[in-house]
C-alpha positions as CSV (number, residue, x, y, z in Angstrom):
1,X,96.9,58.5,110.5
2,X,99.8,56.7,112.5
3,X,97.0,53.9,113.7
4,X,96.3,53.5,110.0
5,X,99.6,53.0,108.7
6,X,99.9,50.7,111.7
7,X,97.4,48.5,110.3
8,X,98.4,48.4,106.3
9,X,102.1,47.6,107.8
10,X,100.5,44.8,109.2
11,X,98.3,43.4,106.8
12,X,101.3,43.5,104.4
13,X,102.9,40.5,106.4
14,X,99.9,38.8,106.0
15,X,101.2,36.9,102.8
16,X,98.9,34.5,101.3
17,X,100.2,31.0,100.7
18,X,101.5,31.1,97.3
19,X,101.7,34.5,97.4
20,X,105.2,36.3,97.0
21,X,105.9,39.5,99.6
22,X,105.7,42.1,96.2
23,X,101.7,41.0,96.0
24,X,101.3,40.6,99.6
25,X,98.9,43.8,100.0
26,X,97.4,43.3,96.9
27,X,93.5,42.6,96.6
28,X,93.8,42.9,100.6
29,X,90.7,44.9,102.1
30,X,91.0,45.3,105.9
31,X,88.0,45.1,108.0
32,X,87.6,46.0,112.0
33,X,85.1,43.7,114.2
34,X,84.1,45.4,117.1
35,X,83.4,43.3,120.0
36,X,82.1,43.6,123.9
37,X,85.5,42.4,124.5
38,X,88.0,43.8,122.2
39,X,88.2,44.4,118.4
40,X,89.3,42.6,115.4
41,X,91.1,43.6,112.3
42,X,91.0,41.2,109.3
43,X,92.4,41.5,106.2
44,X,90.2,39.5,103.6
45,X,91.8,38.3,100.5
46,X,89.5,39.8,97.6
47,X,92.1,38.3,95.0
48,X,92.0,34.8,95.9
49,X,88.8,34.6,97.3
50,X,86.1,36.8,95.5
51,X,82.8,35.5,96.2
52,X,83.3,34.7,99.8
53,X,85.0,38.2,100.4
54,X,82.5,40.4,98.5
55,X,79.8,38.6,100.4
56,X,81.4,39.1,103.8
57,X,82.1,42.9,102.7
58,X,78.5,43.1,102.5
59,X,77.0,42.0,105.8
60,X,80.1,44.6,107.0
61,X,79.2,47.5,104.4
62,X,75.1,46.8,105.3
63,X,75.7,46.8,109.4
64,X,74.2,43.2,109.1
65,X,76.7,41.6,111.2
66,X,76.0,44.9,114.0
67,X,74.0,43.5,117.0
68,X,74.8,40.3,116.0
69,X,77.8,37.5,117.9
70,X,80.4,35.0,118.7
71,X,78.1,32.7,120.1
72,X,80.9,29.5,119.9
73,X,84.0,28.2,121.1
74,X,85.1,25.2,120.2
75,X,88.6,24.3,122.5
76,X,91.3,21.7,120.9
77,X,93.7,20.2,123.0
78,X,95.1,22.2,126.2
79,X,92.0,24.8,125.3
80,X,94.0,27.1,123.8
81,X,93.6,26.1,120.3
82,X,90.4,26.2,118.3
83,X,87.8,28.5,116.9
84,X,85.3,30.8,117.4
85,X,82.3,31.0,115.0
86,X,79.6,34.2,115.3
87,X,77.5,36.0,112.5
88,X,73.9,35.7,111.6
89,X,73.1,32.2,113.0
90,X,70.9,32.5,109.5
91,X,68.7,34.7,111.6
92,X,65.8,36.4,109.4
93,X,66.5,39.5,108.0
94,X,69.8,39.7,108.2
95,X,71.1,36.9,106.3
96,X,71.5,37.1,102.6
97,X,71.3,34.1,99.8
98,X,73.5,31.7,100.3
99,X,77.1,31.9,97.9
100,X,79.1,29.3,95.9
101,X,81.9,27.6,98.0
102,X,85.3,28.6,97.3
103,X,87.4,25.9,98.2
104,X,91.4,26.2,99.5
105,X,92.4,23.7,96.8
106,X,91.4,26.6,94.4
107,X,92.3,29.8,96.3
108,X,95.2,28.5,98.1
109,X,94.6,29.8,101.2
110,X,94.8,27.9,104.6
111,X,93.6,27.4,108.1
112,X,96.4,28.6,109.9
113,X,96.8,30.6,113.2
114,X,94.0,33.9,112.9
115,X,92.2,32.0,109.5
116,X,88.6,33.5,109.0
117,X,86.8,31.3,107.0
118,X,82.5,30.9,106.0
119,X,80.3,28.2,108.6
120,X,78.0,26.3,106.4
121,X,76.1,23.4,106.4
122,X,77.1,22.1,102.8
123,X,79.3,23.5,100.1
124,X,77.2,26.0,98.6
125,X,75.1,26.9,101.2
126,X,77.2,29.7,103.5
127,X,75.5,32.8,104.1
128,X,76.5,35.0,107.1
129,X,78.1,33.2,109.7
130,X,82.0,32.4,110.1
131,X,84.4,31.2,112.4
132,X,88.2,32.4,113.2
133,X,91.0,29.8,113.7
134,X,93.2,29.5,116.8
135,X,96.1,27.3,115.9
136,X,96.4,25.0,112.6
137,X,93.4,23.6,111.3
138,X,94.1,21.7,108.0
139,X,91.0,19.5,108.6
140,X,88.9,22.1,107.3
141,X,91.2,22.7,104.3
142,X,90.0,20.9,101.0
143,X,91.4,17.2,100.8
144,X,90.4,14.8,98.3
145,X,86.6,14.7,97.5
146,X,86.5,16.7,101.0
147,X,85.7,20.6,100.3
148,X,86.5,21.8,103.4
149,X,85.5,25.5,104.1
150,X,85.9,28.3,102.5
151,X,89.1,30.6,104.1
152,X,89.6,33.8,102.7
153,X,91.3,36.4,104.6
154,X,93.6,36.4,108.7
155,X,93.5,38.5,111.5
156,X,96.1,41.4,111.0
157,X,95.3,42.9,115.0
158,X,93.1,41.5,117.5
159,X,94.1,38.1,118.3
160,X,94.3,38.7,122.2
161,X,90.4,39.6,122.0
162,X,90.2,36.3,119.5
163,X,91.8,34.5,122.1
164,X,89.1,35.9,125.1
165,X,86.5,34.6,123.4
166,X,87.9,31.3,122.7
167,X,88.9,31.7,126.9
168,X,84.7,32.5,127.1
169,X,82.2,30.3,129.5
170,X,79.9,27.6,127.3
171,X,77.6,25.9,128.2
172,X,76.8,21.8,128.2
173,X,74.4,22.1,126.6
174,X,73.2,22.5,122.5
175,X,71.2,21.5,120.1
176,X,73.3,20.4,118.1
177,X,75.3,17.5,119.2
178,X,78.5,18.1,117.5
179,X,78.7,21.3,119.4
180,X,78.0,20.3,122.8
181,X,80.2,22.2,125.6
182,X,80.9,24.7,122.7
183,X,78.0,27.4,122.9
184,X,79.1,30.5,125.0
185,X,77.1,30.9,127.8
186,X,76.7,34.8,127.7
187,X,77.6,35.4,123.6
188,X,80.1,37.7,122.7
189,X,78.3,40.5,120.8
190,X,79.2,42.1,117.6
191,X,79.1,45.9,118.6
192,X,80.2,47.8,115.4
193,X,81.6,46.9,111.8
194,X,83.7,48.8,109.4
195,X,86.2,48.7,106.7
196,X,89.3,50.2,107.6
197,X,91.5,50.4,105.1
């Protein structure tokens, strides 16, 4: 009961941009990632960012994200900024259809310190995998004709483990050349899922 009330406390200084401290907690829905190295709350923003939350609430609610990991770590600077990205790595049959992009010019949101936001390929074509911001990132906000991603909800507890998996081993090599030196050697996985308050 006290770790509970812990946790709403905390999600109610989560303020959305634009968003005044009476509405803070409202359209909130806190979420716990469980890790091999820690655990994460998040408390995703169902008011400004429907689609993208109800989707995420589903791989959480369905276990799809359970057995899955943070199998990136992308290191700005010093290394200790960046992001991690896990999830389904659009791995058959976990993934579900791909959701409309909800972009921060319309939801107001922003990549800030503890920002989880959708991993796609284009706008439009996110499905289960996502990525957690360490330090400010407006690059991936929307600018211009840029969409950027799709933020909808901040870590409320959990940023030390955030910040161990950004910390993690990669390797030199990927498949992908804009991730090179980013892939975790030994991927962080994704033991349990829940929504916690």
């Amino acid at each position: 009961m006290i770790r509970r009330a812990l946790l709403l406390a905390l999600a109610a200084l989560a303020v959305a941009p634009g968003a005044t401290a009476g509405t803070a907690t409202a359209g909130k829905v806190l979420v716990r990632l469980d890790t091999t190295v820690g655990s994460i709350t998040l408390a995703l923003d169902r008011r400004h960012a429907p689609i993208t939350t109800a989707n995420f609430l589903r791989y959480i609610d369905e276990k799809r994200l359970v057995g899955t990991a943070f199998y990136r770590a992308s290191r700005v600077g010093r290394g200790d900024r960046g992001l991690i990205q896990g999830g389904t790595r659009n791995g058959f049959p976990r993934v579900l259809p791909p959701i409309a992009h909800e972009p921060t010019s319309r939801t107001g949101l922003r990549h800030v310190t503890g920002t989880i936001s959708m991993s796609r390929e284009k706008p439009g074509s996110a499905t289960g995998d996502f990525f957690i911001t360490i330090g400010a990132m407006p690059t991936y906000d929307a600018h211009g004709k840029d969409p950027g991603y799709a933020a909808f909800g901040q870590v409320v507890a959990g940023m030390p483990t955030v910040r161990r998996i950004l910390a993690a081993p990669t390797t030199k090599h990927s498949g992908y050349e804009g991730m090179r030196n980013q892939m975790i050697t030994n991927p962080i996985r994704i033991t349990g899922t829940a929504r916690v308050g």
